[in-house]
C-alpha positions in Angstrom: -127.1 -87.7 53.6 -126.1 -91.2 52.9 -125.1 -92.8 49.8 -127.1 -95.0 47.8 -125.7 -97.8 45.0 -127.6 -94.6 42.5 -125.7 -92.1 43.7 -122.1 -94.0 44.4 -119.1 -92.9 42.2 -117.0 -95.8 41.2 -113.0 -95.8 41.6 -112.9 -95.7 37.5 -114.9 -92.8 37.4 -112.7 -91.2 40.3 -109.8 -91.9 38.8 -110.8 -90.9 35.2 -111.9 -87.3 37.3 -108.4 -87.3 38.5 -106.9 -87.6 35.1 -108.8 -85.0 34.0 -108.1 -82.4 36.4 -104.6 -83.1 37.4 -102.3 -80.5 36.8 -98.3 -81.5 37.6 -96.8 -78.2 35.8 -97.0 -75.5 38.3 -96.1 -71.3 37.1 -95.6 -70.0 40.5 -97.2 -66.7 41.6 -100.0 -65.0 38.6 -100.8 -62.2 41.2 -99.1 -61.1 44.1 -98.6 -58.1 46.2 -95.8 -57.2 48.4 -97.8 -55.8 51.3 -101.3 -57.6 50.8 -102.4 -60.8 51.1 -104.4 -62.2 47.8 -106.8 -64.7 48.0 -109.8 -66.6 46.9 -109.7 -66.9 43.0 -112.9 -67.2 41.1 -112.6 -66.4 37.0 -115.2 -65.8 34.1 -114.6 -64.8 30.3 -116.2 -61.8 29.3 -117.4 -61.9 25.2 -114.5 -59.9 24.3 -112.9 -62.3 25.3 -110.7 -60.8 27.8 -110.2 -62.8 31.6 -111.6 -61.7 34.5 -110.6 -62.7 38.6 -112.3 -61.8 41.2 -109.9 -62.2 44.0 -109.6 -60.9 47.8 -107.3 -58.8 48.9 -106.2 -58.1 53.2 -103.5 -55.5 53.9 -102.4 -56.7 57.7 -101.2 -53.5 58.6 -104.0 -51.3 57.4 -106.2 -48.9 59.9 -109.4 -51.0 59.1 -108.0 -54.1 58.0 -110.0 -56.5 56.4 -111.2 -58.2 53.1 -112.3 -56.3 50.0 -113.2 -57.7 46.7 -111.0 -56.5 43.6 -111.2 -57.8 40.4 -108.1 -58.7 38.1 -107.7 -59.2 33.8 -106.1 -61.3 31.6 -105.8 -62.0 28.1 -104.0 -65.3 28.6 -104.7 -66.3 32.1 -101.1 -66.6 32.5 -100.6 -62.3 33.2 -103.3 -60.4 35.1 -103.5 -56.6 36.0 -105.7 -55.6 39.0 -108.5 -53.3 37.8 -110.2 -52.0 40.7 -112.6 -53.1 43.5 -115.8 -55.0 43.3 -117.2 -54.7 46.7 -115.6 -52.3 49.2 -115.2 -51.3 53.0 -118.2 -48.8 53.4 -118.4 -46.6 56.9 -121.2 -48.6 58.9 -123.6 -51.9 58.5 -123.2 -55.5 59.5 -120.7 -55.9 56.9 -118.4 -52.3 57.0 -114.9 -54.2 57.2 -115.5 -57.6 55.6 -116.5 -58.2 51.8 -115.0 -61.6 50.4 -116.6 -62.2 47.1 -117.7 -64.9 44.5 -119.3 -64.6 41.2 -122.6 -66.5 41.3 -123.5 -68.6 38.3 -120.7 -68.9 36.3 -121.0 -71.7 33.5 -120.1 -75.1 35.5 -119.3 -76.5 32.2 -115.8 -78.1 31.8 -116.1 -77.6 28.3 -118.0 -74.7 28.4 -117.3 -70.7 27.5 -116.5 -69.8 31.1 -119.5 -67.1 30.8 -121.7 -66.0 33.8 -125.7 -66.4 33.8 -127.9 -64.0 34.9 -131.3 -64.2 37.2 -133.6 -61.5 36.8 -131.1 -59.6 34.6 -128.7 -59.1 36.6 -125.5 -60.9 38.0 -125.5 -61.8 41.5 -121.9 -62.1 43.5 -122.0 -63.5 47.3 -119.7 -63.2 50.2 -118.5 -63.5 53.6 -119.3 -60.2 55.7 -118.6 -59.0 58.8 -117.8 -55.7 60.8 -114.9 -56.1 62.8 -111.5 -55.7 62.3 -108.4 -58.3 61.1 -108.4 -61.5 59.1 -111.8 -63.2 59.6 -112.4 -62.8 62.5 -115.9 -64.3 64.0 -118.5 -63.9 63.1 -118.5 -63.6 59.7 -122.0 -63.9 58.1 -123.0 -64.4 54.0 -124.1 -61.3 51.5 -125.3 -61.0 48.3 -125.0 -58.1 45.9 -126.0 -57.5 42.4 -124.8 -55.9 39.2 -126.1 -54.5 35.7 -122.5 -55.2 34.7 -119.4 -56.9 36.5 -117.5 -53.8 36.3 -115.9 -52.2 39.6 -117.6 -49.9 41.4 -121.1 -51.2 40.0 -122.0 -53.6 43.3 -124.8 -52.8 45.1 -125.1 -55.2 48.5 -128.6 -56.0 49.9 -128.4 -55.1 53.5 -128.9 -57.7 55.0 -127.1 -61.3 55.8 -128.6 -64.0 53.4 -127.5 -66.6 55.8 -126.2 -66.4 59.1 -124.5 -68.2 62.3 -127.9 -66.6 64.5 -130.4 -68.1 61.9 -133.5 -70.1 63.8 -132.5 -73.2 61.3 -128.8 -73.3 61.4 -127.2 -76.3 61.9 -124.6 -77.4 64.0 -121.5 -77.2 61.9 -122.3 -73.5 61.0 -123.1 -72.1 64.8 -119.6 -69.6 64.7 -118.8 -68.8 61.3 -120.0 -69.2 57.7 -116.9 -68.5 55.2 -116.7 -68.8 51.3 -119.5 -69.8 49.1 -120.1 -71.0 45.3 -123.4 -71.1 43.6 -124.2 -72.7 40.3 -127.4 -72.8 38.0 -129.0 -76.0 38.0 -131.1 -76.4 35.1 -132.3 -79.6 35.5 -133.4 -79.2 39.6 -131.4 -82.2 41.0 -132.1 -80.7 44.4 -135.9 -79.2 43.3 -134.4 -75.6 43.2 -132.6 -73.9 40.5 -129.8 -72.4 42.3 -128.0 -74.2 44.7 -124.8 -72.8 47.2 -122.3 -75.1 49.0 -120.0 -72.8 51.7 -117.7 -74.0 54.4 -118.6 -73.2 58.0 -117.3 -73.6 61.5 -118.4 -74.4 64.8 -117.2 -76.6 67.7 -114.4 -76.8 70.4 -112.0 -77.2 67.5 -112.8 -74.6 65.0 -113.9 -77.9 62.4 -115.3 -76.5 58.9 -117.6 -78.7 57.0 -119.2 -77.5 53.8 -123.1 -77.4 53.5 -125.4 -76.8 50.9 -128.2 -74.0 50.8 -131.1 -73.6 47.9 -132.8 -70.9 46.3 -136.0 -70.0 43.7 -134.7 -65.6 43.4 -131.0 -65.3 44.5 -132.4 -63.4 47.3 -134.2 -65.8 49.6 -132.2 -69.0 50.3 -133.0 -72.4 52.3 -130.3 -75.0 53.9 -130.9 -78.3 52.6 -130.1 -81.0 55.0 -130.0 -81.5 58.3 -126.1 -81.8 58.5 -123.0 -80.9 56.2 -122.9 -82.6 52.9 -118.8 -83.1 52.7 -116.2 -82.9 56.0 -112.9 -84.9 56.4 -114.7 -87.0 59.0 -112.4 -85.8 62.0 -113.9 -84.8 64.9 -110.8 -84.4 67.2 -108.8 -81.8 66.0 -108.9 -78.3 63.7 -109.3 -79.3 60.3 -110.9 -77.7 57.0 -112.9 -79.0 54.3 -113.4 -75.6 52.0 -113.5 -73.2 49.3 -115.9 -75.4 46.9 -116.0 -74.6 43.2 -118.6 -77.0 41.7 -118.2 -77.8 38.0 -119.5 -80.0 35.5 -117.3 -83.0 33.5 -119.4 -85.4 31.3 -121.7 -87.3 33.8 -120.7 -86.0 36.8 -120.8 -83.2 39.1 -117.2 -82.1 40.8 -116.5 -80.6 43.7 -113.3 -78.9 43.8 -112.5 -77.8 47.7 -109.2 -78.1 49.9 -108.0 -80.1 53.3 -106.3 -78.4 56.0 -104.8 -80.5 58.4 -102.1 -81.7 60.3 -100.6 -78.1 59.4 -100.8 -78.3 55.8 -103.6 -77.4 53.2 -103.7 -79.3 49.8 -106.7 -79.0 47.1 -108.4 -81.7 46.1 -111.8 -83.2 44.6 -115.2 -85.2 45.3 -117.9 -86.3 42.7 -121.4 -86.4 42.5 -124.7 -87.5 40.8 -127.3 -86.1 42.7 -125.6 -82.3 44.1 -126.7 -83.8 47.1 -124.2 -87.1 47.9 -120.4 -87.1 47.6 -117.9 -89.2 47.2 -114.5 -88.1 47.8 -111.1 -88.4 46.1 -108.7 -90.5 48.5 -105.9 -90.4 46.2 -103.0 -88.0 45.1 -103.8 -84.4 45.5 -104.6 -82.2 42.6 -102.3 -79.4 43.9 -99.9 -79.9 47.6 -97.4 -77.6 48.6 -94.2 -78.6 47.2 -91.7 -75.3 46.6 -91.1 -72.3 48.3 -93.6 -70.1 47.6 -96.6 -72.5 48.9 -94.6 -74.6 51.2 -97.3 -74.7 53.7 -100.6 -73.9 52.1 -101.6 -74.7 48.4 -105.3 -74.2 48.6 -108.4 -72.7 47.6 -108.8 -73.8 44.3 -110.5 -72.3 40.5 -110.3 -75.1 38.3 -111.1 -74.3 34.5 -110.0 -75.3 30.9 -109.0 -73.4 28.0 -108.2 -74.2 24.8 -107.0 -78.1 25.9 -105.1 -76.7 28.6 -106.4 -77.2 32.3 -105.6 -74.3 34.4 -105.7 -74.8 38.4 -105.3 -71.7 40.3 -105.0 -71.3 43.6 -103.6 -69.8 47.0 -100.3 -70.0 47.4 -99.0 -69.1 51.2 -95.0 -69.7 51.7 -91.9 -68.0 52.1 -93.4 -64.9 50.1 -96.6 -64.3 51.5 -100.2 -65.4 50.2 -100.8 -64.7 46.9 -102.3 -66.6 43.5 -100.3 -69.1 42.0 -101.3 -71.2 39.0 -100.9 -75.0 37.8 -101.9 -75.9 34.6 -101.7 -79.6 32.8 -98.8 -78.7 30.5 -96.3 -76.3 29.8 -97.2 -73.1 28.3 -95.3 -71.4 25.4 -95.6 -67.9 27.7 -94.1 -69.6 31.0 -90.8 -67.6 31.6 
């Protein structure tokens, strides 16, 4: 998936993307656990009003560790209360210790209401599965479940993977491990399909993730576009991660929010699009880097959104503490104490 002068981002636009997102005042730790490691933030407004996170949560030490899906409110997005479980550990199937959720289909508008669409009347949430013990351990395989209404409890999973390291098609940056996915309505059909998922996955003698895209008419049935991943960090000769997308929409332009590991440290950045299909990535300060205690070597995985002229960038934090959700936001906020 090569560039064209179409698709090509200039360095105004990259930097004007930058300006936009960048968020130097950082809160510390929204939502933390003592004995749990909290992960993976992805947020929607319901129309009360009220904030909702969909987050991960791993307890090392548990009997069947492994992730679970719980979902957290806020009124501010500043203070959030856990309020139960979205997708849980069940007895048996391919995916009995692993569920590692995101809401499909939330409103990629910057400027938008931060709502969530439905398909087929219903809202659709996918994640990384698996049935085997400990923290993501291979292979882990993608799900999809559906709900009448968001609430906890109200997940039901379709039992079988949606896409998978053992699919006849899959490619070669996806052969071990396919890990967290975002899917956004595309009204316009850049790509020819409404719906369209970008994931990281792994493969190789180094454990590399890339992120790839897949496509979809139902929610249910979904095709890889491409014959190769559509953003890596272009190292081939050690670990590194590109991952965790959240694709949004500012002005023009589609943005991909996703994170680097290397080198031992993880940082959150951005790359911009025309086309869902080419990318041009940032190659200048990162939006979010690890800089204080609490996410001294990981400041990653990031939900990007904007409220009321504020930006807020939440992430996961992993320092001195533990792993947990921290939060940068674009100014200070009168409730920051």
């Amino acid at each position: 998936m090569e560039e064209s002068m179409h698709t090509e981002i200039s360095a105004g636009e990259m930097q004007r993307i930058y300006d936009t997102l960048k968020t130097p005042v950082k809160c510390g730790y929204v939502l933390f656990e003592k004995d749990a490691c909290i992960d993976c933030p992805n947020i929607y407004r319901r129309d009360d009003g009220k904030f909702i996170m969909a987050y991960a949560r791993f307890v090392p030490h548990a009997e069947r560790a492994g992730y679970e899906t719980w979902l957290a409110e806020s009124d501010d997005l500043l203070h959030w209360s856990p309020g139960g479980r979205a997708l849980v550990q069940t007895e048996s199937g391919w995916d009995c210790l692993q569920k590692d959720g995101s809401i499909c289909l939330l409103d990629p508008d910057f400027d938008g209401d931060h709502g969530v669409f439905r398909h087929d009347g219903k809202y659709w949430m996918t994640y990384i599965g698996g049935g085997l013990p400990g923290y993501e351990p291979d292979p882990l395989r993608m799900g999809i479940a559906w709900s009448e209404t968001l609430a906890p409890g109200s997940f039901t999973c379709l039992p079988d993977p949606i896409l998978s390291n053992e699919d006849p098609n899959v490619r070669a940056f996806e052969t071990t491990t396919l890990y967290k996915s975002n899917v956004i309505r595309d009204d316009s059909c850049l790509t020819g399909y409404p719906y369209v998922m970008y994931y990281n996955a792994k493969a190789g003698r180094y454990g590399i993730e890339k992120i790839g895209m897949a496509v979809s008419r139902d929610m249910v049935h979904w095709k890889r576009l491409g014959v190769r991943e559509c953003l890596s960090n272009g190292i081939e000769d050690r670990w590194n991660i590109a991952g965790d997308p959240q694709v949004i929409r500012i002005g023009d332009l589609w943005v991909m929010n996703y994170f680097v590991a290397r080198d031992g440290m993880a940082y959150d950045t951005f790359a911009c699009s025309r086309d869902l299909v080419n990318w041009t990535k940032w190659d200048g300060e990162p939006l979010v880097k690890p800089t204080e205690d609490y996410d001294k070597t990981f400041a990653h995985k990031p939900y990007i959104l904007k409220h009321d002229g504020v930006v807020y960038h939440f992430y996961c934090a992993v320092g001195e503490y533990g792993r947990g959700i921290a939060l940068a936001v674009s100014k200070p906020l009168p409730d920051m104490s």
